[in-house]
C-alpha positions in Angstrom: 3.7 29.7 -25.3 5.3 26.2 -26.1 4.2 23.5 -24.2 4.2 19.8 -24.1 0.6 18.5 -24.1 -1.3 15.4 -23.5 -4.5 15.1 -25.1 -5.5 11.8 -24.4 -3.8 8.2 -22.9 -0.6 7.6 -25.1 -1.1 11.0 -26.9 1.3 13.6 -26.3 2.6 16.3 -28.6 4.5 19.8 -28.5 2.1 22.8 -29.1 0.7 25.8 -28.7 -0.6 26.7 -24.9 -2.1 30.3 -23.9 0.6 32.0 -21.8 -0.2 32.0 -18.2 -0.5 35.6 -15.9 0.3 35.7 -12.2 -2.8 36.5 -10.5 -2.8 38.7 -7.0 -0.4 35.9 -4.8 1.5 34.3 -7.5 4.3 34.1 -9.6 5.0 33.3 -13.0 8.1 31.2 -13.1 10.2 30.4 -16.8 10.8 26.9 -16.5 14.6 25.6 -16.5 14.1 22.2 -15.4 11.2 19.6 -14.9 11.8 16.1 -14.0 9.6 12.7 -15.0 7.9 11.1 -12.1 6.3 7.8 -12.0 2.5 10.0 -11.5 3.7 11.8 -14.8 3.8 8.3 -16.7 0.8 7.0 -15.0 -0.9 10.2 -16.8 0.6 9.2 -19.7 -0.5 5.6 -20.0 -3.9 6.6 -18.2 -3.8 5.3 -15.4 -4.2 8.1 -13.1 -7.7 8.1 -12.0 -8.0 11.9 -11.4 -6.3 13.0 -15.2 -8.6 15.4 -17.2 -7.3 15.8 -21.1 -5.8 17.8 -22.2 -3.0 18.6 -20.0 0.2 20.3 -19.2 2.0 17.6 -16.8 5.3 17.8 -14.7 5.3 19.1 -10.8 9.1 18.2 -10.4 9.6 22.1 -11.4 12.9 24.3 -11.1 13.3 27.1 -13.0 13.7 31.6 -12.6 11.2 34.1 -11.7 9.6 35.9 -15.1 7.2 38.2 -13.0 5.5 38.8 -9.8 1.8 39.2 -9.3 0.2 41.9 -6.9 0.6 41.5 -3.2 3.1 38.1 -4.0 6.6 39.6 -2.3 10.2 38.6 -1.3 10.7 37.4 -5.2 12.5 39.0 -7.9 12.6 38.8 -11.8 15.7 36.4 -12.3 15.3 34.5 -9.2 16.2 31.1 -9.5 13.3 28.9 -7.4 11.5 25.6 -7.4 8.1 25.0 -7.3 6.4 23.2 -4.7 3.1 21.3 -6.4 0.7 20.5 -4.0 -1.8 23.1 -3.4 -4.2 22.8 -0.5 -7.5 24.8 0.3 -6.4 25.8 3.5 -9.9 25.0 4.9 -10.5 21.8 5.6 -9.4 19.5 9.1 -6.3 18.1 7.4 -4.8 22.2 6.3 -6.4 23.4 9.6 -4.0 21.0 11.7 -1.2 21.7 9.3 -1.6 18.6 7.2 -2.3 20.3 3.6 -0.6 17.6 1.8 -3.9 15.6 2.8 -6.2 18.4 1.8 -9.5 16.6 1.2 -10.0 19.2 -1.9 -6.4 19.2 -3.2 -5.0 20.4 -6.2 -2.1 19.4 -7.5 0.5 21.6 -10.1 0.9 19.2 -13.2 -2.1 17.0 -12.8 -5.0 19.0 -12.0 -3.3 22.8 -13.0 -1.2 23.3 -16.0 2.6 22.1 -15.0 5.9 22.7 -15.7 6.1 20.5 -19.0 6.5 24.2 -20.6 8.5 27.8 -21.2 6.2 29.5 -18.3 4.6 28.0 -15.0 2.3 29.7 -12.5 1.9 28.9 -8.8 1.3 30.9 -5.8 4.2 32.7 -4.1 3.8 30.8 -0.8 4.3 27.7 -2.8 7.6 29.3 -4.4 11.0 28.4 -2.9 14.7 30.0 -3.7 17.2 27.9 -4.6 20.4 28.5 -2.6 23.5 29.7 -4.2 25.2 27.1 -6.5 22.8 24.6 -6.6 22.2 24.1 -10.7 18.4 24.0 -11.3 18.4 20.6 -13.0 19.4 19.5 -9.5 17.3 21.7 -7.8 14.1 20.3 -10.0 14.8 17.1 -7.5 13.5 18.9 -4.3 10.3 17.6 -4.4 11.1 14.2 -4.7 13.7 14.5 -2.0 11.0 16.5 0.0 9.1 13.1 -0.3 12.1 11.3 1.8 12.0 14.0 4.0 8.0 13.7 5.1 8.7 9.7 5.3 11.5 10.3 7.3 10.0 12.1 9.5 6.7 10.1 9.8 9.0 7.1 10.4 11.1 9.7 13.1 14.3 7.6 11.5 17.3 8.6 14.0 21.0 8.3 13.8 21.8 4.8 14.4 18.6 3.1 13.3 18.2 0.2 11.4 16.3 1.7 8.4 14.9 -0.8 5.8 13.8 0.5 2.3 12.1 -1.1 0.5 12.1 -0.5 -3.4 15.2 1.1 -5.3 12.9 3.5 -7.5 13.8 7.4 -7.8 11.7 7.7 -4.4 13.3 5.3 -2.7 16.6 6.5 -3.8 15.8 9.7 -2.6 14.5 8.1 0.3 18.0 5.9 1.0 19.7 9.4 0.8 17.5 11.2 3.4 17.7 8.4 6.4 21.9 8.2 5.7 21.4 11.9 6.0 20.0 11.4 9.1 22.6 9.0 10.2 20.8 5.8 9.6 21.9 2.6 9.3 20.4 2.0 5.7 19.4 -1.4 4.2 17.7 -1.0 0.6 15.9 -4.4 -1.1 15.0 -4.3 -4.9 14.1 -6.9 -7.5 16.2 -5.7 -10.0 20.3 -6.0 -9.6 20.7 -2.6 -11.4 18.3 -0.8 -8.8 20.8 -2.6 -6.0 24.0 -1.6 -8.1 22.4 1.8 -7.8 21.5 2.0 -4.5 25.3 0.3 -2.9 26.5 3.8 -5.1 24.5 5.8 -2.9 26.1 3.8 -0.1 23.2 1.3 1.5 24.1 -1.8 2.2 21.5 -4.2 0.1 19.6 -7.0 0.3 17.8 -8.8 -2.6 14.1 -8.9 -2.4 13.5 -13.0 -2.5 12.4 -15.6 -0.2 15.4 -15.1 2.3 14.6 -11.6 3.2 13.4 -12.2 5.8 16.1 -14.4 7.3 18.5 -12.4 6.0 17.2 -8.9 8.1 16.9 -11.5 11.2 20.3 -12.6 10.9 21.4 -8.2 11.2 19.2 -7.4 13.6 19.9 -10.5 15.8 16.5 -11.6 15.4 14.9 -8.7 16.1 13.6 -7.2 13.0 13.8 -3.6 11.4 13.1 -0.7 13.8 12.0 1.6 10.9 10.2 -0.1 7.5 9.8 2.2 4.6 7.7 0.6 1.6 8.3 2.4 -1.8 7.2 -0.2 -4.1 3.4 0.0 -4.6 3.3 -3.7 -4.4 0.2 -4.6 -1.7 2.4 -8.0 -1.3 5.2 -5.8 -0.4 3.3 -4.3 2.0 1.7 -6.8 3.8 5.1 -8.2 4.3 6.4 -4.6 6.1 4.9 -6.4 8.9 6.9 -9.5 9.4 10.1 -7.5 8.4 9.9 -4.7 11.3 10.5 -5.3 14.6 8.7 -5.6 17.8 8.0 -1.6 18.9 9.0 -0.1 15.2 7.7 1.9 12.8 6.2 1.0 9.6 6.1 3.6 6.6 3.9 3.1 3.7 5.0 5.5 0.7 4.1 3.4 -2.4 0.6 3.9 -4.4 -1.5 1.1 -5.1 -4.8 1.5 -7.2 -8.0 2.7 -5.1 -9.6 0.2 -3.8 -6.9 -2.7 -3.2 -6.8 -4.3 -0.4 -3.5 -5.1 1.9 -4.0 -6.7 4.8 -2.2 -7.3 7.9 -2.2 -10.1 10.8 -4.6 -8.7 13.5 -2.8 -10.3 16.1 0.8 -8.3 15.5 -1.2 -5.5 16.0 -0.9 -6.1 19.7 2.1 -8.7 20.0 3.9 -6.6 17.9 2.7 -3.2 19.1 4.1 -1.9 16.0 3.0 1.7 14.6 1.8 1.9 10.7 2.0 5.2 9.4 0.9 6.1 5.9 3.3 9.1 4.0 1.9 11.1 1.2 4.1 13.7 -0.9 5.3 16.5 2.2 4.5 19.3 3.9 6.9 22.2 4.9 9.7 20.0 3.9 11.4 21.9 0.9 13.6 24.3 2.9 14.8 20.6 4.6 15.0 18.9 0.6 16.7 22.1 -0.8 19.7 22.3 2.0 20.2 18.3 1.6 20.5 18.8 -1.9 22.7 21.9 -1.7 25.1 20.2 0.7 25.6 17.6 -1.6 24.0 15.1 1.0 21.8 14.4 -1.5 23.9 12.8 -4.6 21.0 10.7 -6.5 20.4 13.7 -9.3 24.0 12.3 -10.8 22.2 9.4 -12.4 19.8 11.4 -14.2 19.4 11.5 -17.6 18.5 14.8 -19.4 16.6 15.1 -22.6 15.5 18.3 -24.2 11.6 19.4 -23.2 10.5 19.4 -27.0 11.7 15.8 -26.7 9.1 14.6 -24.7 7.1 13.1 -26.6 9.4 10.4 -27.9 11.1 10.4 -24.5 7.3 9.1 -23.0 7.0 6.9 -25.6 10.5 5.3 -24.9 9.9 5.0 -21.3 6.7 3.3 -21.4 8.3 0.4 -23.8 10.8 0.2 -21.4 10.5 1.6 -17.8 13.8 0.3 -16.9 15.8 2.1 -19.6 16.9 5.4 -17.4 17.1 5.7 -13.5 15.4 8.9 -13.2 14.5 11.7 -16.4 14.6 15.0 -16.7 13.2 17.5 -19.1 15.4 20.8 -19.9 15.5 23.5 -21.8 
């Protein structure tokens, strides 16, 4: 089959790629629609620490059933589904209490199993989801990253009426803005860059730019208080540290941004106690794509708008583009 393959940091080509077969439990799926993650780049440039070359990337998957293995049922040739990435050994303490997303032997659909960056995917059929009626599968390819705002949401237990506080105007935390208004938040978003605010007022937070009068500014709208809920999507360990100052007394803290393994953040011992607060960390999701794929479906969710779309046998260019200029699109994604 056709596939787009990295053989190396920076190398990335369109090539040949042995055809995959369903095994007993899975399905072969005929890729539609894959989108570009920040953990796709990372693979690119070589940065992720757990990238073997070479390698089929792309986990954001969407596309139609192209055939069933044995004993995988419910799902038809023609179906149209998504794929959800993150595969855990259903062993371990975290899948024994129903935390797989933490598996301590995960495997993961893209980085450490060919992914959807070509014509024909496979994953098992517990892992496969259907999209609902009249949801396009470009759009559809978003459920995992929305699924990510769902788990965060969730860790965070963000109710209607909260003060929410994002911070970070990424494609996560977009997705993440989305989820909490969904929820019937009250949603502040903070960002660097005005584009990523211009972005995220469309989506309808209110914002806040990320300087030195933060801080005061969040005091002034929560009467002094602080944020109830803080949900970090920046990867920035400064960032983090400062979650702590910027939620309030009795809230909830929610780290979602990756920093590289072994950096330190580190928080004021004392607020532990004064502060009583709760710190919860929030990787990728579990049993959240049913939740993701209604949201989207509903139009709740509104982010895949802003995406760009670029032909899969682009890619390589389309990598190469991006890393010159990680600004240049809001979020891409690969069709065919």
């Amino acid at each position: 089959m056709r596939a787009v393959i990295m053989d190396a940091p920076r190398e990335i080509r369109v090539g040949d790629w042995q055809r995959p077969q369903p095994g007993p439990g899975e399905v072969l799926v005929a890729v539609s629609a894959a989108g570009i993650c920040a953990g796709d780049m990372y693979f690119y440039l070589g940065k992720n620490p757990y990238a073997q070359y070479p390698q089929i990337c792309g986990h954001e998957i969407a596309g139609t059933v192209e055939q069933v293995g044995s004993n995988a049922e419910g799902l038809e040739p023609g179906t149209p589904v998504v794929v959800e990435p993150f595969l855990g050994c259903g062993t371990c303490y975290p899948c024994r209490i129903g935390k797989s997303n933490c598996c301590a032997n995960l495997q993961i659909i893209g980085v450490h199993k060919p992914g959807g960056y070509a014509e024909y995917v496979t994953a098992p059929a517990s892992h496969i989801h259907k999209v609902p009626e009249g949801l396009s599968l470009s759009f559809a390819s978003f459920a995992e990253p929305v699924a990510i705002g769902v788990q965060a949401c969730r860790r965070g237990e963000v109710a209607a009426g909260e003060y929410v506080l994002i911070l970070g105007c990424g494609p996560i935390g977009l997705a993440l803005i989305e989820v909490a208004k969904a929820r019937g938040a009250h949603v502040v978003a903070t960002d660097v860059l005005p584009a990523r605010l211009e972005m995220a007022a469309q989506l309808g937070a209110e914002v806040l730019r990320a300087d030195k009068d933060l801080l005061p500014n969040v005091l002034v709208q929560t009467n002094g208080e602080g944020a109830p809920v803080v949900i970090e999507a920046t990867g920035n360990p400064q960032v983090m540290e400062q979650t702590v100052e910027l939620v309030a007394a009795g809230g909830r803290i929610v780290i979602v941004g990756l920093v590289k393994q072994g950096t330190q953040v580190t928080f004021p011992g004392l607020d532990f106690t004064r502060k009583e607060m709760t710190v919860l960390g929030s990787r990728a999701s579990v049993n959240c794509f049913p939740e993701s794929l209604q949201l989207l479906a509903s139009g709740a969710i509104t982010y895949p708008r802003v995406a760009t779309e670029f032909s899969l046998w682009d890619a390589p260019q389309v990598f190469s583009d991006l890393a010159a200029n990680p600004s240049l699109i809001h979020k891409g994604v690969l069709v065919r």
